[in-house]
C-alpha beads as a LAMMPS data file, in Angstrom:
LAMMPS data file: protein, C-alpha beads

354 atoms
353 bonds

1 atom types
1 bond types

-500.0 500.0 xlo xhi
-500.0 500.0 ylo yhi
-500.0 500.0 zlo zhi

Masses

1 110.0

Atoms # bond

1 1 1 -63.279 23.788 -43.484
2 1 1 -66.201 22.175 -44.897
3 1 1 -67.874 19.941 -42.953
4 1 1 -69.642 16.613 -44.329
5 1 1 -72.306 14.746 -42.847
6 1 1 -72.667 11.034 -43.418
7 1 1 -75.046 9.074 -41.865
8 1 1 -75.177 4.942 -41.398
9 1 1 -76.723 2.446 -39.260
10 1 1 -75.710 0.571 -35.900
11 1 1 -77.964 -2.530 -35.350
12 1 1 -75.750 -2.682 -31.858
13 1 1 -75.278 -0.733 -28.889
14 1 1 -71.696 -0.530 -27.308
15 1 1 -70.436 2.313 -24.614
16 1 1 -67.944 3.169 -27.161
17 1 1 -70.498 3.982 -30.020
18 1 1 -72.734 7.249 -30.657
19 1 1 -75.940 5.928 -31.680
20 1 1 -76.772 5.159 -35.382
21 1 1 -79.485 8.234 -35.181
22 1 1 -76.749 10.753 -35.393
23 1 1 -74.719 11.421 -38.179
24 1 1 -71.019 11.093 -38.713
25 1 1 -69.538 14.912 -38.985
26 1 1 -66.277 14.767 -41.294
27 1 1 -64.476 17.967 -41.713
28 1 1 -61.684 16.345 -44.204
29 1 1 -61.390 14.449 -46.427
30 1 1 -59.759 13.063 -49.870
31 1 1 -57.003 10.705 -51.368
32 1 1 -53.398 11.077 -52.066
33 1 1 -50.904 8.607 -53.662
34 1 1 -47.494 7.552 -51.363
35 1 1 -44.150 6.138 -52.017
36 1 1 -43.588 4.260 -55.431
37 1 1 -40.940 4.572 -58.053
38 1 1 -40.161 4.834 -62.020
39 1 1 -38.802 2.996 -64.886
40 1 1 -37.541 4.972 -68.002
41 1 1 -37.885 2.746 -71.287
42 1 1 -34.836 2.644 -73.556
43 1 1 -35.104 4.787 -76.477
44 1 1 -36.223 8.155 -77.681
45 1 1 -39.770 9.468 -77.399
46 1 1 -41.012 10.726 -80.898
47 1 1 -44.064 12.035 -81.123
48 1 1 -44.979 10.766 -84.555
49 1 1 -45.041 7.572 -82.916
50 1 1 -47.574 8.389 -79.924
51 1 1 -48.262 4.947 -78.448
52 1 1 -44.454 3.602 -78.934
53 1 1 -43.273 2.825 -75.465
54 1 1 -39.367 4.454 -76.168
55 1 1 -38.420 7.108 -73.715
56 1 1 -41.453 7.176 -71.908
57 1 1 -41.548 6.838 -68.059
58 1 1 -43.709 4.199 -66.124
59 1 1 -44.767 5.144 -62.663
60 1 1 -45.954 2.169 -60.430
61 1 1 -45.087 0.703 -57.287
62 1 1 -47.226 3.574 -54.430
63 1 1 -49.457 2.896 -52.032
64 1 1 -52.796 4.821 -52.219
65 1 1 -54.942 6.405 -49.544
66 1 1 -58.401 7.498 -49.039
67 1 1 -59.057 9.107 -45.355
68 1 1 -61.678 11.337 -43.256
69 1 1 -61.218 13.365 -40.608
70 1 1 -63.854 13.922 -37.951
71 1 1 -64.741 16.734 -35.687
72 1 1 -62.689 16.927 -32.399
73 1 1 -60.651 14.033 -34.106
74 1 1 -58.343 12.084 -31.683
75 1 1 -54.441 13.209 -31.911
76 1 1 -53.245 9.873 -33.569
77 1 1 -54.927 8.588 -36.413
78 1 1 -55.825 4.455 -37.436
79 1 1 -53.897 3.652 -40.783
80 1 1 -55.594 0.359 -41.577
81 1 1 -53.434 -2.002 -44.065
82 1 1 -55.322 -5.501 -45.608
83 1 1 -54.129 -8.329 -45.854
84 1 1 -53.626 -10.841 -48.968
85 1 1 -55.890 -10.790 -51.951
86 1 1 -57.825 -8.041 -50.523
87 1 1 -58.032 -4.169 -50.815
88 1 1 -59.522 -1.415 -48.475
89 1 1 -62.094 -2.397 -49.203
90 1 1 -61.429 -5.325 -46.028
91 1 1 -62.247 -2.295 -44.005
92 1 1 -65.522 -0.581 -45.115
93 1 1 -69.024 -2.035 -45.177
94 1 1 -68.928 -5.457 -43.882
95 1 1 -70.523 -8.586 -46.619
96 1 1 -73.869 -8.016 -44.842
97 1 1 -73.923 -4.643 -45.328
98 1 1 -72.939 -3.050 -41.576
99 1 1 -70.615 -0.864 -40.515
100 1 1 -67.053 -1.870 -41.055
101 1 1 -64.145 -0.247 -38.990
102 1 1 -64.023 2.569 -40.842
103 1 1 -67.036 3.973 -40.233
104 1 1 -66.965 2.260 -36.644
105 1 1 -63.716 3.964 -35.745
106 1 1 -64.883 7.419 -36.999
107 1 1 -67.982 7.729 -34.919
108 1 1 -65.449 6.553 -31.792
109 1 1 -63.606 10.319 -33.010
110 1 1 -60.596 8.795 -34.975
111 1 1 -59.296 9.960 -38.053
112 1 1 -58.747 6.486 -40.501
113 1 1 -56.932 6.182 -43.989
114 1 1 -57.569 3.092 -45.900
115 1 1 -54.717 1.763 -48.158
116 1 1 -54.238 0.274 -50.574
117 1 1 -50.646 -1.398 -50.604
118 1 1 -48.707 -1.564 -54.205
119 1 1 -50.192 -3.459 -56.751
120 1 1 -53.332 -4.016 -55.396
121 1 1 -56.924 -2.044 -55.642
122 1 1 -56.311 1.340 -56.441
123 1 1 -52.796 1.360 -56.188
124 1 1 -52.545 -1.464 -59.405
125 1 1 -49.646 -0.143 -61.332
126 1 1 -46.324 -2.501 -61.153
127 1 1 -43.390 -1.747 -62.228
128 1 1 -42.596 -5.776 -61.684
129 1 1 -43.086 -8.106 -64.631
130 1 1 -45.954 -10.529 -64.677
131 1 1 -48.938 -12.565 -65.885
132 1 1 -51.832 -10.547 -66.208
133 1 1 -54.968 -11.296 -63.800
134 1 1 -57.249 -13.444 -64.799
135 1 1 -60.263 -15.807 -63.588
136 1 1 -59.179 -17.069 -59.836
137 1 1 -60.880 -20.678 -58.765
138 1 1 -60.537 -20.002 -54.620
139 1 1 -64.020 -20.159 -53.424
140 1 1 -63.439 -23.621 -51.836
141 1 1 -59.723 -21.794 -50.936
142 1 1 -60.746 -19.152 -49.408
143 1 1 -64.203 -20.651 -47.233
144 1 1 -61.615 -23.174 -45.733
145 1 1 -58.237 -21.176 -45.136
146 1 1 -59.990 -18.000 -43.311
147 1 1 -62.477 -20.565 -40.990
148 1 1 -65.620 -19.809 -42.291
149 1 1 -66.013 -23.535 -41.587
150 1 1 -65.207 -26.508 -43.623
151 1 1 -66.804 -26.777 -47.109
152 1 1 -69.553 -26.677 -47.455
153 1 1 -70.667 -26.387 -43.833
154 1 1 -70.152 -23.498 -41.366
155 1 1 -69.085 -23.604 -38.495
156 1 1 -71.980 -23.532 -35.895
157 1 1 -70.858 -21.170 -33.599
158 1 1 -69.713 -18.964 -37.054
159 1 1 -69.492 -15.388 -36.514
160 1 1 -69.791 -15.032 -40.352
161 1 1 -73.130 -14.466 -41.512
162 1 1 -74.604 -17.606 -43.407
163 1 1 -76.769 -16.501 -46.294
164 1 1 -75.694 -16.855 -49.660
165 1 1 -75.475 -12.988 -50.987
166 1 1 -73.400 -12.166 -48.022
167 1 1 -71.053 -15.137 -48.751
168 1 1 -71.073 -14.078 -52.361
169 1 1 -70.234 -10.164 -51.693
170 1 1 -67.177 -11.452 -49.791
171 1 1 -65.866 -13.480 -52.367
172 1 1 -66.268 -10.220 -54.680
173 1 1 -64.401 -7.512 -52.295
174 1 1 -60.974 -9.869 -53.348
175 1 1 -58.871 -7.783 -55.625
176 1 1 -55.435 -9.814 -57.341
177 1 1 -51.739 -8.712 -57.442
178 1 1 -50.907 -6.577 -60.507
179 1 1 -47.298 -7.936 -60.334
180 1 1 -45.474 -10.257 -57.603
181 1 1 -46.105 -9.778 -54.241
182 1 1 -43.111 -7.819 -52.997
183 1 1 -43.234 -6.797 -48.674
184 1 1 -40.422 -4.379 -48.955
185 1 1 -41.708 -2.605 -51.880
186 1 1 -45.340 -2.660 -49.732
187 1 1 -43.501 -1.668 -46.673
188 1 1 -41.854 1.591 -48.239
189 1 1 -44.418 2.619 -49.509
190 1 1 -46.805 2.187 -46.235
191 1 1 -43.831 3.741 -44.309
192 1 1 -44.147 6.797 -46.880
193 1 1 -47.621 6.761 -45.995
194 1 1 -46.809 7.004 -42.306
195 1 1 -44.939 10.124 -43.180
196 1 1 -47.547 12.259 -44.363
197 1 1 -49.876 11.081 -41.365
198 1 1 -47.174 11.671 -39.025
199 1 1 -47.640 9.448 -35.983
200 1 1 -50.027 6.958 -36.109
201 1 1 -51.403 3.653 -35.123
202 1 1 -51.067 0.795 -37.569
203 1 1 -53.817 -1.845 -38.107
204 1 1 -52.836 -4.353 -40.274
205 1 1 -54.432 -7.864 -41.045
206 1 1 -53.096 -10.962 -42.334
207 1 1 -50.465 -10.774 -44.541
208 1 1 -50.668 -6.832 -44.483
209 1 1 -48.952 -8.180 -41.055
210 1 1 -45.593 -9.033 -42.566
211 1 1 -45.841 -6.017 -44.344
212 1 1 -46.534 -4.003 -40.989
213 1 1 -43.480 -5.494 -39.393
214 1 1 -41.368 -4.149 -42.143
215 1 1 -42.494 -0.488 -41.981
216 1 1 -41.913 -0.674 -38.519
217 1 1 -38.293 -0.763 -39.309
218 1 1 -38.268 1.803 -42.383
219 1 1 -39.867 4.524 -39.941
220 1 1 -40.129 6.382 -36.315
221 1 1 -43.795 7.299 -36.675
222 1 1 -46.166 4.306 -35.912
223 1 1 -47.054 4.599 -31.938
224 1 1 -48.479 1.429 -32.024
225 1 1 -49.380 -2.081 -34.011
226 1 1 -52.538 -3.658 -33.834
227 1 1 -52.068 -6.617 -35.939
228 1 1 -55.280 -9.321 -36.747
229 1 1 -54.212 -12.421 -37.586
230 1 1 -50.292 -11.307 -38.971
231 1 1 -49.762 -14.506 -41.111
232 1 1 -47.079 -15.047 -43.933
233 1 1 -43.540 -13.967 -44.221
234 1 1 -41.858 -12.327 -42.797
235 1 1 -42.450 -12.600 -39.415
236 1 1 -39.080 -11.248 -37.673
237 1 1 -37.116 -12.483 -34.509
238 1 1 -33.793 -11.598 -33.390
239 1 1 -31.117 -14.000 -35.242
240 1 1 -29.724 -16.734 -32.410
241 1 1 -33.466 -16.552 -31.271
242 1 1 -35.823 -17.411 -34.049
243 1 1 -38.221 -20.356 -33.118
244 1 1 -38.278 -23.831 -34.348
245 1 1 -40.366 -23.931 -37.564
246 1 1 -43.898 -25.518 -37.335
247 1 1 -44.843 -28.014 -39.614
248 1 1 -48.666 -27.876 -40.480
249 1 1 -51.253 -29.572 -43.357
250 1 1 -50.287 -25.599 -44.908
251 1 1 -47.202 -25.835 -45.448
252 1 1 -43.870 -24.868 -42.782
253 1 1 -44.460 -21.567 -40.052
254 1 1 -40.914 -20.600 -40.168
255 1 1 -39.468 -17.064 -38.609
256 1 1 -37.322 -14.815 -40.608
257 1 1 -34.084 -13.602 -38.629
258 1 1 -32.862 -9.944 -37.878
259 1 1 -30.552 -7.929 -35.916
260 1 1 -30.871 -7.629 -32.764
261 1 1 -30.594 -3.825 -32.681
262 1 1 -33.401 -3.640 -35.415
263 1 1 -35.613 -6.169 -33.826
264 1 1 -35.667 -4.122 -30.874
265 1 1 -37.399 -1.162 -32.664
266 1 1 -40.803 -3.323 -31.609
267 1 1 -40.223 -2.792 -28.213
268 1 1 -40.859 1.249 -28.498
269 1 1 -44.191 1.330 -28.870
270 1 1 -47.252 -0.943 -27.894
271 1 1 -48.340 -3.774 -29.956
272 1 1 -51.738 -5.913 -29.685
273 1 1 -52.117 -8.823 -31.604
274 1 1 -55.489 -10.838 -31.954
275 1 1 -56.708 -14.331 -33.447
276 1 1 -59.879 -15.662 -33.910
277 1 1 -61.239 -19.175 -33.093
278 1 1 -61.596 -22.575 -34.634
279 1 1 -57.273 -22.419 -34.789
280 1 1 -56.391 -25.994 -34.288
281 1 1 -54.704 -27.144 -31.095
282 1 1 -53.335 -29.917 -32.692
283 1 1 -52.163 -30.780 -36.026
284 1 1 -54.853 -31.538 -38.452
285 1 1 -55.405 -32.156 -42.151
286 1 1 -57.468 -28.879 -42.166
287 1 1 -54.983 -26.422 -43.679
288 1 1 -57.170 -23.693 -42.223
289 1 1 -57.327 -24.455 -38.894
290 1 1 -54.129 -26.348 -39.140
291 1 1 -51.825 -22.625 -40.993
292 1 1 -53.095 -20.369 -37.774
293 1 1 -52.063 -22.950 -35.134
294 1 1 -48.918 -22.304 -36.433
295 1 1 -48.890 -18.526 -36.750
296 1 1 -49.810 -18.109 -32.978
297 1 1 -47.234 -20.252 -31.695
298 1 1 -44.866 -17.814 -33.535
299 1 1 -47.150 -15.157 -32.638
300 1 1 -46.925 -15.976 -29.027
301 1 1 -43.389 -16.280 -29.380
302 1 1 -42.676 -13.094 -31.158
303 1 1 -44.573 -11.358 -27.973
304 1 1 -42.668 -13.136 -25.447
305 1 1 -38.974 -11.761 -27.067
306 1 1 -40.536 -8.233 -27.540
307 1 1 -41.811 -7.877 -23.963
308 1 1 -38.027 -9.898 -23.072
309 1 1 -36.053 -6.893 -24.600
310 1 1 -38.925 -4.386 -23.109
311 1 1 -41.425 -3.970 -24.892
312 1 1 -45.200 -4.351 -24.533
313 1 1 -46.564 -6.774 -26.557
314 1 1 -49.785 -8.598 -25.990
315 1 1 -51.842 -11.664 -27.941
316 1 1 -55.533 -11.923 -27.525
317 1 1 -56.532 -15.492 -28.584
318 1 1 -60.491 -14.384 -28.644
319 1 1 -61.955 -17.920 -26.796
320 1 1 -59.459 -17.814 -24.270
321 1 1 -61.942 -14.730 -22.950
322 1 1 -65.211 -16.322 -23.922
323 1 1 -65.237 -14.716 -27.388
324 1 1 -66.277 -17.500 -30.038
325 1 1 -66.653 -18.034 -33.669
326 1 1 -64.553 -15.318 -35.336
327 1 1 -63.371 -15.856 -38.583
328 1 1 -60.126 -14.734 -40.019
329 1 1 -62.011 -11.048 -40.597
330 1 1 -63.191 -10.986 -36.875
331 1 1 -63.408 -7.462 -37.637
332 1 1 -66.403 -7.737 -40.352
333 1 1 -67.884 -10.609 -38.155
334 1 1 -71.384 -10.613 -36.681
335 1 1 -69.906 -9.089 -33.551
336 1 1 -67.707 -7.090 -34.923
337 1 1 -68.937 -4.025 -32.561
338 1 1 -67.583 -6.271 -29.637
339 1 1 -64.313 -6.820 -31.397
340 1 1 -63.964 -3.169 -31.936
341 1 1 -64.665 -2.784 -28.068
342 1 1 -61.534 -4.646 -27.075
343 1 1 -59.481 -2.732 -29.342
344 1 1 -60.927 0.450 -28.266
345 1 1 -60.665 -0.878 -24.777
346 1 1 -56.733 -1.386 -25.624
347 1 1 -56.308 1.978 -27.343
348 1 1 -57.935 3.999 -23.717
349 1 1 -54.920 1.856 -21.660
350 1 1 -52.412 2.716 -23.602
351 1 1 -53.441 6.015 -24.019
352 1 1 -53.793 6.234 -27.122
353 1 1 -57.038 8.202 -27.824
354 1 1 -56.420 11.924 -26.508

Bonds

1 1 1 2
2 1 2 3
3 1 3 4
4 1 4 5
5 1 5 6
6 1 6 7
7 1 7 8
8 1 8 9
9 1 9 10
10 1 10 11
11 1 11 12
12 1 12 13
13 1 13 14
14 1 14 15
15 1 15 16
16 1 16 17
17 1 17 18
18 1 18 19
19 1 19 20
20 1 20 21
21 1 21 22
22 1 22 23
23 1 23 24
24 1 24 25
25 1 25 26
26 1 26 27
27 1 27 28
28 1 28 29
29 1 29 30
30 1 30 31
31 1 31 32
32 1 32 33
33 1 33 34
34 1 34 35
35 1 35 36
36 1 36 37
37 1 37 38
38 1 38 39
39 1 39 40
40 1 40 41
41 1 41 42
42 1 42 43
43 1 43 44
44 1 44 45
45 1 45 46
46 1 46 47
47 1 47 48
48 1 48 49
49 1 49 50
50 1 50 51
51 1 51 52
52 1 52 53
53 1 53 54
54 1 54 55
55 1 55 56
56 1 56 57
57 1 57 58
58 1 58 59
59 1 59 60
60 1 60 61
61 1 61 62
62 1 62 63
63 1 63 64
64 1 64 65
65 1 65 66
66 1 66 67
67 1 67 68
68 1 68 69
69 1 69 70
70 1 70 71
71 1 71 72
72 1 72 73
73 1 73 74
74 1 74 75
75 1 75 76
76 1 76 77
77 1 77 78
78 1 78 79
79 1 79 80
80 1 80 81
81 1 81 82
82 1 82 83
83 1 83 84
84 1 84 85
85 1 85 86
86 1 86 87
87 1 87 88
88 1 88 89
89 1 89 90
90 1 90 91
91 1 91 92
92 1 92 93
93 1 93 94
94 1 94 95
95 1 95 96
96 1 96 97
97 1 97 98
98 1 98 99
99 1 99 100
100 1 100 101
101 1 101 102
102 1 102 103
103 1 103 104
104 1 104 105
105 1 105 106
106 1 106 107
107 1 107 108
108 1 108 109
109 1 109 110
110 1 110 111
111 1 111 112
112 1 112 113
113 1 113 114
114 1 114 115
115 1 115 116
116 1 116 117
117 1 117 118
118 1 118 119
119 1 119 120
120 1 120 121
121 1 121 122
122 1 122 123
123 1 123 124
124 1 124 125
125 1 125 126
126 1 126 127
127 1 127 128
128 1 128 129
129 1 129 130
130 1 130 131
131 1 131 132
132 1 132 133
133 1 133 134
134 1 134 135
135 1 135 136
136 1 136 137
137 1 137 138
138 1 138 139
139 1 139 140
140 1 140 141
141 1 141 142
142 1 142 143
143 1 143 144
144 1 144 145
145 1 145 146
146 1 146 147
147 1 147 148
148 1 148 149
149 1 149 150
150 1 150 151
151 1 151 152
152 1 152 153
153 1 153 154
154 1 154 155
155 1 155 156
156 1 156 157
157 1 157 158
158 1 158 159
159 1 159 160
160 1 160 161
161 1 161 162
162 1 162 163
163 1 163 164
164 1 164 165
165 1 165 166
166 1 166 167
167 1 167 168
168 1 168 169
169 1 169 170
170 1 170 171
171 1 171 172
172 1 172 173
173 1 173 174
174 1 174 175
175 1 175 176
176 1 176 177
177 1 177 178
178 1 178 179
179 1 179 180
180 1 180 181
181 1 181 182
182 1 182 183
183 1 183 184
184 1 184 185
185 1 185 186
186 1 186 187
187 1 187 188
188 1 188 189
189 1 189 190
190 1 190 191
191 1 191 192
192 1 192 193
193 1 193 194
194 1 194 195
195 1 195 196
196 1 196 197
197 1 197 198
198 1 198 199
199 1 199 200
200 1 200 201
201 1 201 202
202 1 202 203
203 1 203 204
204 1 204 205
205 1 205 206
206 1 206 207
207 1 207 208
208 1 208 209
209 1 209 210
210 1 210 211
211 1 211 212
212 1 212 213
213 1 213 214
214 1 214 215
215 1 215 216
216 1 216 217
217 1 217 218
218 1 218 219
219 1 219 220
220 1 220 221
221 1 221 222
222 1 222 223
223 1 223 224
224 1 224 225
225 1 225 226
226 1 226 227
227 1 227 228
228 1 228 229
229 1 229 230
230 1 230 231
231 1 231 232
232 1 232 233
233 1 233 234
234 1 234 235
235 1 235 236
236 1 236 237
237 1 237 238
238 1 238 239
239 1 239 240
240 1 240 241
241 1 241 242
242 1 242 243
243 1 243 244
244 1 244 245
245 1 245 246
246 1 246 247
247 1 247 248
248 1 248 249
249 1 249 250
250 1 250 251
251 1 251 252
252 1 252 253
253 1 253 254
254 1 254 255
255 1 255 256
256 1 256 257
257 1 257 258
258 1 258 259
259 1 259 260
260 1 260 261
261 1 261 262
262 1 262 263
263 1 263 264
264 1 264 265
265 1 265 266
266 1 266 267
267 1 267 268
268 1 268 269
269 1 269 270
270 1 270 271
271 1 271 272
272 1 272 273
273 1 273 274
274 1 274 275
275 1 275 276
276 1 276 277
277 1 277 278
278 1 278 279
279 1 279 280
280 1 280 281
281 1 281 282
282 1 282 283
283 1 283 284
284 1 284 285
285 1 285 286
286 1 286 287
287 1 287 288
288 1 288 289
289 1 289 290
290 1 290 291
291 1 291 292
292 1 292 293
293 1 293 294
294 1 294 295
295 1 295 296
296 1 296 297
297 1 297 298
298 1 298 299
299 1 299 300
300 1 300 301
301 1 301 302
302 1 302 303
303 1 303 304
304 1 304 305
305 1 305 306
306 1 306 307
307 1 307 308
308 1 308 309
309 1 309 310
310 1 310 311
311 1 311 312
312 1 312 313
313 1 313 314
314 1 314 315
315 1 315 316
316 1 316 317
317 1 317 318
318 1 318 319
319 1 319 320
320 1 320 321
321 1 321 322
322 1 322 323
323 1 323 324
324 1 324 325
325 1 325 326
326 1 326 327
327 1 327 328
328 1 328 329
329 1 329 330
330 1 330 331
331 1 331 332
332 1 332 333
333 1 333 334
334 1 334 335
335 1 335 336
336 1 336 337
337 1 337 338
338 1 338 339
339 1 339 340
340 1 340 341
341 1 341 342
342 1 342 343
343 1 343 344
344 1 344 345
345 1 345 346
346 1 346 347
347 1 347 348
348 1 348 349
349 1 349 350
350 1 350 351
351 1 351 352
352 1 352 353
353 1 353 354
């Protein structure tokens, strides 16, 4: 097999990390399309009439998938799912131009596919009715609701980096929804992309978190969940045991109920689940800070009726062990070679990276 050699820089040093002088050896890899379905318009195709719609098929609705394989790769691979508005994109070079988890995880011997969920990036054809994209005024939005600070001002402890171009190239890596955003048409397809990885560990972030729930119960291979920052619906409890709702300045944190005997498919495998900082303690009229102190009460609730029914589920709140300033993409911050330590850390206890 081929082998390619891609080199990159590491401003940090971290026991987990060979050093940015040597290059990364891939011996695979490519891109493949999973999942997704068809529509058949009414009518007969004539030939005549090349660019008539009637009796032609649309094909939309698949995930897509880039991934490399290193040398002496690790037996379970990272599948890495965004979250909303974003792409894979949430995973390669970071707005300041480091090394994002991709290339991170693949010097640390792991294989990792990127996806792209359905109707989004590179997966962008719907088979769902809608508006087409067009200009989207979230700047202000976006700066506030994943604490980068409070416009216009960071943060001081910010673990985001504060010049302008980097601020700029993360408002660019966004990518909109082709067609409505659908988590059971994203979850089938990421659970067909589970089944031509075989098992694997899922990394999902933000709303890519609802979407991870869901696969888990559409398929037997994921061996673990690392989730950062699972926000939006649904987030699944038993029924008889979902949480009271939290009211916030974003809008209600509300748990979705199911059975029982599905909810306790979390409980057969490991599951880490982090959040960053500047998550408010107490209501407040910042929607940003105000949205995630609801999402880890839930959070911490979901954990607490996994590891109930026997499972092993644990939430990382990163200032509650000294780690400050992460945004909502703690995993593109400043120190995100520290963040990728703990998970690292968590993959070698759980034995997950033989």
């Amino acid at each position: 097999m081929r082998k390619i050699f891609v080199c990159a820089v590491i401003v940090l040093m971290c026991p987990f990390v060979v050093f940015a002088s040597e290059p990364i050896v891939i011996s695979e890899q490519g891109s493949f399309t999973a999942g997704g379905s068809t529509l058949v318009h009414p009518g007969e195709f004539v030939f005549s009439d090349l660019w008539s719609q009637a009796g032609q098929t649309a094909y939309g609705d698949n995930a897509y998938v880039f991934y490399q394989v290193p040398v002496n790769a690790h037996k379970l691979p990272l599948v890495f799912l965004h979250g909303g508005g974003q792409s894979k994109k949430t995973w390669e070079t970071t707005p300041d131009g480091r090394e994002g988890f991709q290339n991170i995880f693949l010097r640390r011997g792991f294989s990792v596919y990127l996806v792209d969920q359905p109707r989004r990036g590179e997966a962008g054809f719907t088979l769902a009715e809608g508006d087409k994209p067009g200009p989207m005024y979230y700047d202000r939005t976006m700066f506030t609701l994943f604490r980068l600070g409070r416009w216009p001002e960071y943060y001081p402890d910010t673990q985001f980096p504060k010049d302008s171009a980097s601020l700029e190239n993360f408002y660019r890596q966004g990518t909109p929804n082709t067609g409505a955003l659908d988590f059971d048409v994203a979850a089938e397809a990421v659970a067909a992309v589970l089944e031509r990885t075989d098992p694997a560990i899922l990394v999902t972030h933000s709303q890519g978190g609802g979407v991870g729930w869901l696969t888990a119960l559409k398929t037997d291979k994921i061996r673990a969940i690392v989730a950062y920052e699972p926000g939006g619906s649904p987030r699944l409890f038993p029924e008889g045991e979902v949480p009271e709702a939290v009211s916030t300045s974003f809008g209600m944190i509300e748990g979705t109920p199911i059975a029982l005997e599905e909810f306790r498919k979390f409980t057969k495998f490991p599951i880490v689940i982090f959040y960053g900082d500047h998550i408010a303690k107490e209501p407040t009229d910042n929607y940003g800070s105000d949205q995630w102190r609801g999402e880890l009460v839930l959070g911490r609730k979901f954990a607490e009726l996994v590891n109930k029914y026997g499972g092993d589920c644990t939430v990382i709140h990163l200032p509650e062990i000294g780690i400050k300033g992460n945004t909502h993409f703690m995993f593109s911050d400043l120190n995100n070679i520290e963040i990728a330590d703990l998970l690292s850390k968590w993959l070698h206890e759980k034995g997950l990276d033989e």
